[in-house]
C-alpha positions as CSV (number, residue, x, y, z in Angstrom):
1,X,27.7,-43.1,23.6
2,X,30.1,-42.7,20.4
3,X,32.4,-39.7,21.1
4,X,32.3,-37.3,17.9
5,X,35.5,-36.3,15.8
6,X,37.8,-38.9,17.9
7,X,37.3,-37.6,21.6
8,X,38.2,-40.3,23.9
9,X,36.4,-39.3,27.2
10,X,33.1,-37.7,27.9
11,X,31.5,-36.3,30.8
12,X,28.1,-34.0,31.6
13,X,28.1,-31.3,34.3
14,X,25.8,-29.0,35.2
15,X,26.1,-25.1,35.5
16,X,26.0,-24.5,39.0
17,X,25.1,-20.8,41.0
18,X,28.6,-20.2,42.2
19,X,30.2,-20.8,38.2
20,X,28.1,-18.0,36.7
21,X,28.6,-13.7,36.3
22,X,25.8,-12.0,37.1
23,X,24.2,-11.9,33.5
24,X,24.0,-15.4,34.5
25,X,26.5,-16.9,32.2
26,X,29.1,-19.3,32.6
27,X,32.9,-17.4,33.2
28,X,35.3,-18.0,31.3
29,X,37.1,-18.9,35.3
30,X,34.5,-21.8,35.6
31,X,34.7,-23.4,32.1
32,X,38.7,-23.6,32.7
33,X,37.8,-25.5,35.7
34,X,36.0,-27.6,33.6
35,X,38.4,-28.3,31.3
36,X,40.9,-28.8,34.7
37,X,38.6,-31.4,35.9
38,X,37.7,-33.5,33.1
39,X,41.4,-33.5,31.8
40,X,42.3,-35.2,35.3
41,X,39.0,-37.5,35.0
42,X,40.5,-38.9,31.7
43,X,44.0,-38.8,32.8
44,X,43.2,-41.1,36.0
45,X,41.0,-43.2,33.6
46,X,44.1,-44.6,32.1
47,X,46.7,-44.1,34.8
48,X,48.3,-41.5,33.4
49,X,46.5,-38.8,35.8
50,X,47.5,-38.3,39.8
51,X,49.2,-41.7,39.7
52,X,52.5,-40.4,38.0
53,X,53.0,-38.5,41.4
54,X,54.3,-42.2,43.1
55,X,57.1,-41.9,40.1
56,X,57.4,-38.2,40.6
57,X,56.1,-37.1,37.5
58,X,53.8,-34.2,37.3
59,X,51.9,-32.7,34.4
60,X,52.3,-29.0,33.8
61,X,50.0,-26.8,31.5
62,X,52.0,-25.1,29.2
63,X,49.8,-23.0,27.2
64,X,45.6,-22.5,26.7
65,X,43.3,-21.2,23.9
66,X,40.0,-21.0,24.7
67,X,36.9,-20.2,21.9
68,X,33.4,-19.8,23.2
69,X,31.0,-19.5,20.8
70,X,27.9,-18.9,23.3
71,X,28.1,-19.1,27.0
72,X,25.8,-21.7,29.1
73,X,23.6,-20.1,31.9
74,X,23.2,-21.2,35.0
75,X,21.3,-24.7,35.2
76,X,22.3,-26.0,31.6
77,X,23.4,-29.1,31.5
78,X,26.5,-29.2,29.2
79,X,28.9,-32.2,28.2
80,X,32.8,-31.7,27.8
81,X,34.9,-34.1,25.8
82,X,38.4,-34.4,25.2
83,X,40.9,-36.6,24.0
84,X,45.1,-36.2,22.9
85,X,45.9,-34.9,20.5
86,X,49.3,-36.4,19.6
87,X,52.7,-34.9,20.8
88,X,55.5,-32.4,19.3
89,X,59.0,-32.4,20.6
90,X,58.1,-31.9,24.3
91,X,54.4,-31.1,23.8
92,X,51.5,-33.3,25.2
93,X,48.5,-31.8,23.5
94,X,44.8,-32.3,24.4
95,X,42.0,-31.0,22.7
96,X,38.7,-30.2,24.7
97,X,34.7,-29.2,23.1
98,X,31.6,-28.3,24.9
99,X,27.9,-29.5,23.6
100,X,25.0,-28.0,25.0
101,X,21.4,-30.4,25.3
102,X,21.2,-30.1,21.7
103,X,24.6,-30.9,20.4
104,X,25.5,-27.3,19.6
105,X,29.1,-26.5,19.7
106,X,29.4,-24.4,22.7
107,X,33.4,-24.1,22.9
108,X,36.5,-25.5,22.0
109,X,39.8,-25.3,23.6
110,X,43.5,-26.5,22.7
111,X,46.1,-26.7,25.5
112,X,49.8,-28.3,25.6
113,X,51.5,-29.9,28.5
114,X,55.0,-31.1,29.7
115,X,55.4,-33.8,31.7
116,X,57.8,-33.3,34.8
117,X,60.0,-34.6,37.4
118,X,58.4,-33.2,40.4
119,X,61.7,-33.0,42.4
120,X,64.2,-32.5,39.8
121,X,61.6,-30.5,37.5
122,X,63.3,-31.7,34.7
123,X,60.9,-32.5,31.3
124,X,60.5,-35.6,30.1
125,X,59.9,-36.4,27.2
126,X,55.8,-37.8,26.6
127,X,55.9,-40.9,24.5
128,X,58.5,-42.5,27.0
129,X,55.4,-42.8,29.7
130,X,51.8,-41.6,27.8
131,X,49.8,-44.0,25.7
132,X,51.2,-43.9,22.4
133,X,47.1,-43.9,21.4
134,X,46.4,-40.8,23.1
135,X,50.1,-38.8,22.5
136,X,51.5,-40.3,19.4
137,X,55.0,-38.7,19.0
138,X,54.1,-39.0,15.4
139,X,50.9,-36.9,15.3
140,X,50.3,-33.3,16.3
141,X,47.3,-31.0,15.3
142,X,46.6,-28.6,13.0
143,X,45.7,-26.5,15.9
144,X,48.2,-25.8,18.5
145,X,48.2,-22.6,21.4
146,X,50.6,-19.7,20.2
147,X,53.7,-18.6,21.6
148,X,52.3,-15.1,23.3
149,X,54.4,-12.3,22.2
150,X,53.2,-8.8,24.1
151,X,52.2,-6.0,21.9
152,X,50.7,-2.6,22.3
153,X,50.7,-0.1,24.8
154,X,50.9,-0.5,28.5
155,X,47.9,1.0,29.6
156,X,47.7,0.5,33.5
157,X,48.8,-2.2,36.1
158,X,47.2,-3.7,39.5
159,X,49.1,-5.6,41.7
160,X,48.1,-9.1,43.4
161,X,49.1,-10.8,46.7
162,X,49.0,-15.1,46.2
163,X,46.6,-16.2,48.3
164,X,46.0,-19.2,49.7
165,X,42.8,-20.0,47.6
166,X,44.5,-19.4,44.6
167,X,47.0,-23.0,44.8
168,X,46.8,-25.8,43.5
169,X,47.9,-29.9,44.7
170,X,51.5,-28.7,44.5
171,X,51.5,-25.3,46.2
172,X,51.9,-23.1,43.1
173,X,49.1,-20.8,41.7
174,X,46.3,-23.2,39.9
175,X,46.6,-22.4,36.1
176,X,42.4,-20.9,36.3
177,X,43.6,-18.4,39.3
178,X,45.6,-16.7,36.9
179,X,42.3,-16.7,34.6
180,X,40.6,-15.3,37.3
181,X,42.7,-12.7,37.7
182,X,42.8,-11.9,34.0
183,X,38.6,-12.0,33.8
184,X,38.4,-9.9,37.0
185,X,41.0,-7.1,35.8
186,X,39.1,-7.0,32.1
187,X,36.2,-6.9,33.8
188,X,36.6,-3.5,35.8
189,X,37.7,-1.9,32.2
190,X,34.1,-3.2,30.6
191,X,35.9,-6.1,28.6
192,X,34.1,-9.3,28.8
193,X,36.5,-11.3,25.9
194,X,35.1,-15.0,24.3
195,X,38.8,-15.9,23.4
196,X,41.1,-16.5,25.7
197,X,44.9,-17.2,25.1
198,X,47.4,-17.7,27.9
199,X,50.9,-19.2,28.2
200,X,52.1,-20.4,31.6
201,X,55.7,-18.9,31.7
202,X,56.9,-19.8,35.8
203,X,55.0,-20.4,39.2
204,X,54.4,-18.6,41.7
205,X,53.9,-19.2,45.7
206,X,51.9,-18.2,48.4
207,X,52.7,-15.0,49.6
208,X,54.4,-13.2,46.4
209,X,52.9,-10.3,44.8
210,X,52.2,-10.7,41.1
211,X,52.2,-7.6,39.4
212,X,49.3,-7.6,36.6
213,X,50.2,-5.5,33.6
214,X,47.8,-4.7,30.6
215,X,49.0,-3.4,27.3
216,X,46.4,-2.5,24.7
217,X,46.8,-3.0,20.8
218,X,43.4,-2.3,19.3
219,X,41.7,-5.7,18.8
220,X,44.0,-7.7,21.1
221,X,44.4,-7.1,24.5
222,X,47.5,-8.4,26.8
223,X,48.3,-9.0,30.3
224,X,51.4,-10.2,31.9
225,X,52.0,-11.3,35.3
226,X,55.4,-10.7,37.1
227,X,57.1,-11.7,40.4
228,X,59.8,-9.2,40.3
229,X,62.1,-9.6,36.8
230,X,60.5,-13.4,36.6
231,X,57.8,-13.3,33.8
232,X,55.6,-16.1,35.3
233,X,52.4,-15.8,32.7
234,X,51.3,-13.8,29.4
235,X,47.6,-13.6,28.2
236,X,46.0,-12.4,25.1
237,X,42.1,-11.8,24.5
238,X,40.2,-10.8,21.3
C-alpha cells in the first residue's frame, strides 16, 4: 500500500485481551508497546535496528509525546506507521500515527532518540551511521517532544521497587514500565489522561526503589521518578 504523509513502514496489529482497561480500551501502556515494537520492526528493516549491538551501538529513547484522539477496544484491528523524521544536533526523531479500519486518525506520537556506545555510553552523533533518507541532519520537524520542566504543587508520592518484569534487552527499566507506572498511579487518583509527555532523564536497575512523585498545576499534571538525588524520568499529562 502507499504510506500517507511520508511514513516509511506500516504494520496492522490487533487489540488483544491482555492490552485493554477494563472499559475495554486500549492503555495508554499497550499503545507505547506498540510504538516500541514497530519502531524496532522498521529499524531491523534497514539494519539500523538490533544489528548496531555487534558495533555496540544502542538506541536510547530520549523523550515521548503521545496524542490519542479515541482509544481502540479490544479486537480492533489498528495499523501503526512511522517513519524518521530528520535529525537535530544529537536528536534521531521518529514520528508514529495510528488508523483504525476506516482510516481515522486514532493517535499520533513524536519521540527523539540518541544513538549510544553501549560500553562507553558515549552519544554519537546520527547521520555518521542512520540512513541519511530516514535522519537527514538537515531536516527536523515542526513537531518535536518538550523539554519537561516540573510545575505545581507536590501533592503525594508512592514508592516503587524495579522488578524484574519491568527490564528491558539491556537490563535497565523498558521506557513503557515507566508508563505503566505513571497510568497506574493517575489511575488510583481517577485521572485517565489522552496526552502523554515523558522525558527519559537516567536508568534504573533491578532492585532500586524509584520514588514516584506527583505535583499538580491545574490542567497539567507531573510525575517524576527518582533513585535517590538521580532524577531518572519526568512526565506531564493534560
Amino acid at each position: 500500500m502507499n504510506l500517507p504523509e511520508d511514513f516509511q513502514f506500516s504494520r496492522e496489529f490487533e487489540v488483544g485481551s491482555f492490552q485493554v482497561h477494563p472499559n475495554g480500551r486500549i492503555s495508554l501502556t499497550s499503545l507505547a508497546d506498540l510504538l516500541q515494537e514497530i519502531a524496532w520492526r522498521h529499524a531491523d528493516s534497514g539494519d539500523f535496528g538490533r544489528n548496531l549491538l555487534d558495533t555496540q551501538q544502542m538506541w536510547v529513547l530520549s523523550r515521548l509525546e503521545i496524542s490519542v484522539f479515541e482509544f481502540a477496544k479490544w479486537g480492533d484491528k489498528i495499523r501503526l506507521f512511522t517513519g524518521g523524521r530528520g535529525a537535530e544536533k544529537l536528536f534521531a526523531f521518529r514520528e508514529f500515527m495510528v488508523w483504525d479500519q476506516d482510516q481515522k486518525v486514532l493517535a499520533r506520537a513524536m519521540s527523539s532518540w540518541l544513538l549510544l556506545n553501549s560500553e562507553t555510553k558515549r552519544i554519537q552523533r546520527p547521520e555518521q551511521v542512520l540512513p541519511a533518507k530516514l535522519f537527514d541532519p538537515t531536516k527536523k520537524p515542526d513537531w518535536q517532544p518538550e523539554k519537561l520542566r516540573i510545575t505545581g504543587e507536590w501533592k503525594g508520592k508512592e514508592e516503587i521497587q524495579v522488578r524484574h518484569s519491568d527490564l528491558d534487552l539491556y537490563n535497565h527499566v523498558n521506557n513503557t514500565s515507566y508508563i505503566r507506572w505513571v497510568e497506574n498511579f493517575l489511575a488510583d487518583l481517577g485521572i485517565f489522561p489522552t496526552q502523554l509527555s515523558i522525558n527519559y532523564l537516567a536508568e534504573s536497575l533491578a532492585g532500586e526503589i524509584v520514588e514516584l512523585s506527583f505535583y499538580d498545576a491545574e490542567n497539567e499534571k507531573f510525575l517524576e521518578g527518582t533513585v535517590g538525588s538521580k532524577s531518572v524520568f519526568i512526565a506531564k499529562v493534560d
